[in-house]
Structure formats: structure tokens, C-alpha cells
N, C-alpha and C positions, 0 to 999 in steps of 0.2 A: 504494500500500500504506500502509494507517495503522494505528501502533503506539503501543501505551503507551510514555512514556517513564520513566515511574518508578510503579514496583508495589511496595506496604509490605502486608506478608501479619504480622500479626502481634496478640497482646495487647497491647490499649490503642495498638493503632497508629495512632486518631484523635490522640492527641496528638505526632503527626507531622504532625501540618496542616499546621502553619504553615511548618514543612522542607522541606515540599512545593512548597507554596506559592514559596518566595523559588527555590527549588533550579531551580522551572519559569520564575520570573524571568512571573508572571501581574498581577502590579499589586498596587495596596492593597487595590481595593475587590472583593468577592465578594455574590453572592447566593445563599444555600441553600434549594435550593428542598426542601421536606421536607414530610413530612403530617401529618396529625392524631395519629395515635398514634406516629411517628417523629420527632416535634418532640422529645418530652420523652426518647427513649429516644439519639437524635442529634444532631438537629436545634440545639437550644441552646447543646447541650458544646459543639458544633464551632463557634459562634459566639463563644459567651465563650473560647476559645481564640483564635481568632483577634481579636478585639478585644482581647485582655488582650496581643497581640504585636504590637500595631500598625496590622491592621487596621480596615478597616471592613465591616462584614458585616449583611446585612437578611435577612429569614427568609421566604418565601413558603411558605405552606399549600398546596399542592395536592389538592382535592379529587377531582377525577377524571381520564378522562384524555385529557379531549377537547382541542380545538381551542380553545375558548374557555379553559381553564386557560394553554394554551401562550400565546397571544394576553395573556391576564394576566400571567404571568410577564415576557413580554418586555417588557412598557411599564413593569412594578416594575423591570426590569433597567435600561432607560433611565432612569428617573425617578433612581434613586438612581446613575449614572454605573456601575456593573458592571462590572470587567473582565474578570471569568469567572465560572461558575456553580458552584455545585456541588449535585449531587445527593443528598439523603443522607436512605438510605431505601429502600424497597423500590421493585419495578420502575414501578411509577407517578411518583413522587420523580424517579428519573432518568432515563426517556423525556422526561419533561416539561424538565428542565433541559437532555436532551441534542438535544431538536430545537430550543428555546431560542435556545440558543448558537449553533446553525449558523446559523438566520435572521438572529441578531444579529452573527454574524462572530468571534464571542471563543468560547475554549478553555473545557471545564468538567472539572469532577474528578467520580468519580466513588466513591464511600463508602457501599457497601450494608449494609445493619441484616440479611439474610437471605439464603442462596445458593439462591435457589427457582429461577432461570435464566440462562439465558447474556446475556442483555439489562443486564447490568452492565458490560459490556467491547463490548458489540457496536455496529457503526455505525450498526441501524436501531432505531428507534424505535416500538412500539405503539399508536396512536393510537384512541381510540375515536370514530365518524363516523356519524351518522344510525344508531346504534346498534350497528352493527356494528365491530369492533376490526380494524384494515388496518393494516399494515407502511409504514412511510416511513421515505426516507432522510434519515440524520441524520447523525451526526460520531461517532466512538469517540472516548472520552475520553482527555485529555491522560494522566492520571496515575488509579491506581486506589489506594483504602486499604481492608485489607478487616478491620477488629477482630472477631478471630476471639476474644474476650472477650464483644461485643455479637453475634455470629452464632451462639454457640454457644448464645445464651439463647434464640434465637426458636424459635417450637415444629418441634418436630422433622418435623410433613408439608412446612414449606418445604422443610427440608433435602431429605427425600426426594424433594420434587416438583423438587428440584436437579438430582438423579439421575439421574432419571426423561429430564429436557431432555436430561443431556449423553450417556445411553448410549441418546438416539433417533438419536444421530450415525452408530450402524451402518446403520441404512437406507439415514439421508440421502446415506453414500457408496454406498452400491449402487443408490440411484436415480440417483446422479450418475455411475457408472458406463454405467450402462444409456443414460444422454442421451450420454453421449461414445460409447459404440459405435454409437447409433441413428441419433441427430441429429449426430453431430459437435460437440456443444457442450462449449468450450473447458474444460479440465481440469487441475489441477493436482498432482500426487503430492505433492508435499509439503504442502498443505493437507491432503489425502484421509488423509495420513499420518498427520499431527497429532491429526488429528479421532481416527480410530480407535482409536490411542492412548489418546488421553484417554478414550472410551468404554470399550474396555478395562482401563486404570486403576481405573474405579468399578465397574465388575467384579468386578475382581479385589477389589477392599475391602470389595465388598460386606460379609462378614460383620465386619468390623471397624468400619466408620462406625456409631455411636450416637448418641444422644441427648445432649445438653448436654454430646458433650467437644469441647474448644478441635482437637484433633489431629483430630477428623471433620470441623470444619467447613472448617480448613488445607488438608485433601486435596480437599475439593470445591469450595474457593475455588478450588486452581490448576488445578485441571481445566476450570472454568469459563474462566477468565481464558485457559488454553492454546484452548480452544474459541473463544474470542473469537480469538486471534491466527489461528486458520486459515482463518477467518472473513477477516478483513484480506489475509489473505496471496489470498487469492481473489478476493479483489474483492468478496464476494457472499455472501450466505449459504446459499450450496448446501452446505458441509461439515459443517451444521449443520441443513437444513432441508428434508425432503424430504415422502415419502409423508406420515410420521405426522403432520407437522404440518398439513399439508392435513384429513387426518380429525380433529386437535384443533379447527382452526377451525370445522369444520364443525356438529362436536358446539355449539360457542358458536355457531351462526348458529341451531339447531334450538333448543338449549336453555342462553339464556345462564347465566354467572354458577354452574353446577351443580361446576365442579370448579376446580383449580387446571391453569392451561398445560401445565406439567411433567406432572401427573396422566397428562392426555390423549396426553400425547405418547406417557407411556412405556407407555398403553394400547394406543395406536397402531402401537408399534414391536412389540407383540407382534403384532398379527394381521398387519401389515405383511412382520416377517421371515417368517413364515409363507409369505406370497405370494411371498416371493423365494424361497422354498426352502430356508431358512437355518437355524440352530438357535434358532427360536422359545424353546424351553424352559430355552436359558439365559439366557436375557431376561426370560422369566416369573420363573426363580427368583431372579433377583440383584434385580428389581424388589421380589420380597416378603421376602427379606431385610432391605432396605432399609425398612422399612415402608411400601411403595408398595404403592397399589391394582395387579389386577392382574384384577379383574373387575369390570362395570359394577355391580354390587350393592356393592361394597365404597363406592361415591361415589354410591350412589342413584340411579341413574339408568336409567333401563327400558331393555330389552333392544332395544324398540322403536327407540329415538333413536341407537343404538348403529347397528344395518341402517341406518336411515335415513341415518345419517351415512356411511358407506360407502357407501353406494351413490351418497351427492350431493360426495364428497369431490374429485374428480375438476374439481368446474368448480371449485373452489377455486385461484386463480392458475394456471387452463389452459396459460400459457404457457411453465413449469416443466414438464419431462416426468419422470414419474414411472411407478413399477408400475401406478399408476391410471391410466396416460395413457386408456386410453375408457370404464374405468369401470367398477365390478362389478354385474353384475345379483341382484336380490334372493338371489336361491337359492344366488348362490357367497356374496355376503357372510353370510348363514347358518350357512352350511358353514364359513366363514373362522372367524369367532367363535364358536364350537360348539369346533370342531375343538379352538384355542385357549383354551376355556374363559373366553373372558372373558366370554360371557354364558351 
């Protein structure tokens, strides 16, 4: 089981770096690995922070989110002696520093600019490969900061598309239900517990979370962060990752690059709950609440790629059993997304 050991949920709680830092007992030297437009918005502060206390701190760009970036970061982490990473940035930024760390054997922190996913706390990592974006195992991070002052300014579809990730977590336990009565695959309540919770949390706030206040992005920081720990407590990312996220990959294998992850997902968990039986319609309505899409015309994307993606969602990590365990054939996936009005 692997847990954070120190979470700072707060205004301007980047300048708790360095607190962090000596509190984690991680060394002098740090690498932040951050990107082109989260250099100037994080990336810097947190170095001239930590340089102005002592450290020493190098800044890596990441530009995308292959294998070659990860490969680059780690030889800059050698090169200047690194005793830990940090991430600071959106989910690109810290996949990259947090598969990093695990190849290189040292701890990284983890300081997101935006609550768009659960992938800020979580142990796997997004990797983009022969074009295709694949899941690898990586490390959860030591310590998380999340400056709900820098999260509250990013535009508001992360946040939703935040949303969107964490209340796809009702499927993912009724798919992980369904594999524990089917297949016997091993099960946790108290994960399953967590997860739903937190789902329900953003739920329930649906009509309270807004645009640029510090208290919306607070609540969907620690819903996130609690998603990650159920996550940990599981071993796995079943409390978190089920049907819908199969039909989000799917939609990026058909037509990359068209939406945001979160988007997908929480398209997903509509037609998804749907298939389990469930109350689709309070998923559809806390989604547009939320300013989450909640139909494929809302993210541009044809009706067409939509079926298609249902229907091929199924061979998407087969080995995961889900509602889609053999697959929808054209004319229920129709029916599904019809029905649910998402197309």
C-alpha cells in the first residue's frame, strides 16, 4: 500500500516547498520537471523558492508525453545529481517526473497547476507509445501541494473535466463488483468505499463548485487526492477505472487528441450507468451542472466515433472485466447512446 505522507491543500501552499521538502528529509538537490506554459505559471516560483532556501533545483520542459521525454528527464536527473523530482504542472508534468523517479529509485513530489484528474496522486503513469497513450506502473508520490490560488485560475473545463474523472468512480465500482461476483477477482470494501464517496461528494456539490473560487477547487483537490488513496489502498486502479474508461481510450485510439480524459470519462459513465441499470440521469445532470459535456456534440465529435467506440471498447485492456466484458453490438450501442442522449 503506498500513501502520501504529507498533503498541503491550500492558498499559496507552493510556498511550503521547501517545509516539505526538509519535513520529507529528500536531499538538497530537486528536479522540476514542468512544461511550456506551466514553467512561468509554477515551474520557476517553485525553483526560486527552493534555491533562495538552500537548495539546488534544475527545471526540465516537458514537451510531451512519450518515452523519449521520460528517457530525457532521467539522464537531466543524473546529470545534475537529483535526489527527487518534482512535478509541477498538469498531468503531463507529473507522469513524466513520476515514472522518472521510479526508474531512477528517488521519491518525487507532486504540485498540480489544474484538478483535471486523478493522475496527480495516483501510482500509474500515462504514457504516450507508437501513438497510442497506455497506462504504466509508476510510484505515487511522496508528498502532494495543491495551490488552490494557482488551481482556481486554470480554466474552468479542467476543473470540470476533474469531475467528470472522479464521479466515473460509480461504474468503476460496479464493474469491480460484477468481476468479484463473476470472476472472483480480489476486492476491497474499503477502497470500493472510498471511491464512492468521493464520487458522491462531487455530486452532491455539484451545484456549488464554480469557476475561479479557491473553495471549488479545495473540494475537488481532496476528492481527487481521496481517489488516489483508494487507489493505493487497492493495489490497483480498479476503484477508479472501469467500463468508462475503456470507452474514453477508445474514443482517443478512433479519434485522438478531440476531448479532454475526464471529458470522456464522464461521457462514458453516462451511457455506462445506463448498462448497469443504474441512475444514469443523475450522472447526466451533476455532469452539466458542472459545466461538463454531456453529449458528443457538446466536444465535436460525431455520433459516429461515439458507436464506434462502444462497440470496440471492450478489447481495450481485455483482461479487466467489465459490463463490456464481450462487447456491444452496433444496434444496442445505438440504443445505449440514444437512450442517454448523448448522441
Amino acid at each position: 500500500m503506498e500513501l502520501r505522507r504529507r498533503v498541503v491543500i491550500g492558498s499559496d501552499a507552493t510556498l511550503e516547498v521547501t517545509e516539505v521538502c526538509r519535513d520529507l528529509k529528500l536531499g538538497a538537490g530537486a528536479l522540476i520537471v514542468t512544461g511550456p506554459t506551466t514553467k512561468n505559471i509554477a515551474g520557476k516560483k517553485i525553483a526560486d523558492i527552493l534555491k533562495e532556501d538552500g537548495f539546488e533545483a534544475e527545471l526540465f520542459i516537458a514537451t510531451t508525453s512519450s518515452l523519449d521525454c521520460v528517457d530525457q528527464a532521467e539522464r537531466l536527473a543524473r546529470d545534475v545529481n537529483a535526489c527527487f523530482l518534482i512535478g509541477a504542472g498538469g498531468g503531463r508534468s507529473i507522469d513524466i517526473a513520476k515514472l522518472s523517479s521510479v526508474r531512477l529509485g528517488i521519491p518525487f513530489l507532486s504540485i498540480p497547476t489544474a484538478a483535471s484528474h486523478d493522475g496527480i496522486c495516483s501510482a500509474q503513469a500515462s504514457i504516450t507509445s507508437n501513438g497510442e497513450t497506455t497506462s504504466a506502473k509508476a510510484q505515487a508520490p511522496l508528498g502532494i501541494i495543491a495551490d488552490t490560488k494557482i488551481i482556481s485560475k486554470a480554466p474552468h473545463r479542467l476543473l470540470a473535466a476533474g469531475c467528470g474523472d472522479i464521479i466515473s468512480n460509480c461504474t468503476a465500482i460496479l464493474d469491480w463488483q460484477l468481476a468479484y461476483r463473476l470472476r472472483n477477482e480480489e476486492y476491497s470494501e474499503y477502497a470500493a468505499a472510498l471511491s464512492q464517496m468521493t464520487a458522491r461528494m462531487i455530486i452532491d456539490s455539484s451545484r456549488t463548485i464554480k469557476p475561479g473560487l479557491e473553495e471549488s477547487a479545495r473540494v475537488v483537490m481532496k476528492a481527487l487526492i481521496s481517489s488516489g488513496v483508494a487507489m493505493s489502498i487497492a493495489g490497483s486502479s480498479r476503484p477508479a477505472s472501469g467500463s468508462e474508461q475503456k470507452f474514453a481510450h477508445a474514443i482517443n485510439r478512433i479519434a485522438p487528441k478531440r476531448a479532454l480524459h475526464g471529458e470522456l470519462c464522464g461521457l462514458g459513465t453516462i451511457i455506462m450507468m445506463y448498462l448497469h441499470g443504474g441512475n444514469w440521469e443523475t450522472i447526466r445532470a451533476a455532469l452539466s451542472r458542472l459545466g461538463g459535456p454531456t453529449t458528443a456534440a457538446e466536444l465535436n465529435i460525431e455520433n459516429e466515433i461515439i458507436i464506434e467506440a462502444l462497440t470496440i471498447a471492450h478489447k481495450i485492456r481485455p483482461e479487466r472485466y467489465t459490463i463490456l466484458e464481450n462487447g456491444l453490438t452496433r444496434e444496442a450501442a445505438i440504443k445505449a447512446a440514444e437512450i442517454t442522449r448523448v448522441i
